[in-house]
N, C-alpha and C positions, 0 to 999 in steps of 0.2 A: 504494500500500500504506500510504502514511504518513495517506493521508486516512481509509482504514477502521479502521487501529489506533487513530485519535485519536479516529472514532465510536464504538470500542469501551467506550472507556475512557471517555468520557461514558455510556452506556447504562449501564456500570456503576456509575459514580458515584452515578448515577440511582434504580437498584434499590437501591443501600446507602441513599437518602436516602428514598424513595418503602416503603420496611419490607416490608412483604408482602401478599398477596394473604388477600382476606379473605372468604369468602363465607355465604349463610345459608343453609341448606337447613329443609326442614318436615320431622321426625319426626312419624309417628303415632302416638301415646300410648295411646287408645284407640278401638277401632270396634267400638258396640254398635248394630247393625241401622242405624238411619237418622243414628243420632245418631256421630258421628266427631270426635274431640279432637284438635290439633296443637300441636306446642311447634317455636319458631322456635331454632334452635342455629347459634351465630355459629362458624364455624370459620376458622381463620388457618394459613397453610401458608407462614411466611415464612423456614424454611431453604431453599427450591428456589431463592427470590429472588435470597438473600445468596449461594448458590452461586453461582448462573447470571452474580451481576453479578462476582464473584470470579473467577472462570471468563473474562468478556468484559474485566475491567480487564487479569488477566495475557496476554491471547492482543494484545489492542491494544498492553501492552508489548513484549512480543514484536515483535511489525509495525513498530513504530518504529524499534525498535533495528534489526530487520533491513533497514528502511530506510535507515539511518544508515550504516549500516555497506557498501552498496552503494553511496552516496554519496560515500564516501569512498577506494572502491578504485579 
């Protein structure tokens, strides 16, 4: 348990340091018969990140301590 709570908390570190996920997609701007216009839009989704790695730092803390603490009884 103490080796996946430690991967946790690296994974997490990871995504707080790695920012967010970033993707481009094509909007169609205009489509007149043959002729078709696009515009590239960068979009960024980096609270899912900072959750997720927030998310995996406290659940790794967690694992440790409950490690520790079985360790110790």
């Amino acid at each position: 348990m103490k080796i996946i709570g430690i991967l946790l908390i690296l994974i997490g570190i990871g995504a707080f340091i790695f920012g967010g996920i970033q993707s481009i997609e094509k909007e169609k701007v205009l489509d007149v018969g043959p002729v078709e216009i696009t515009k590239e839009v960068q979009r960024s989704d980096s609270w899912q990140l900072y959750a997720a790695g927030g998310i995996a730092v406290l659940t790794g803390i967690i694992l440790v301590l409950i490690d520790r603490r079985k360790a110790s009884a």
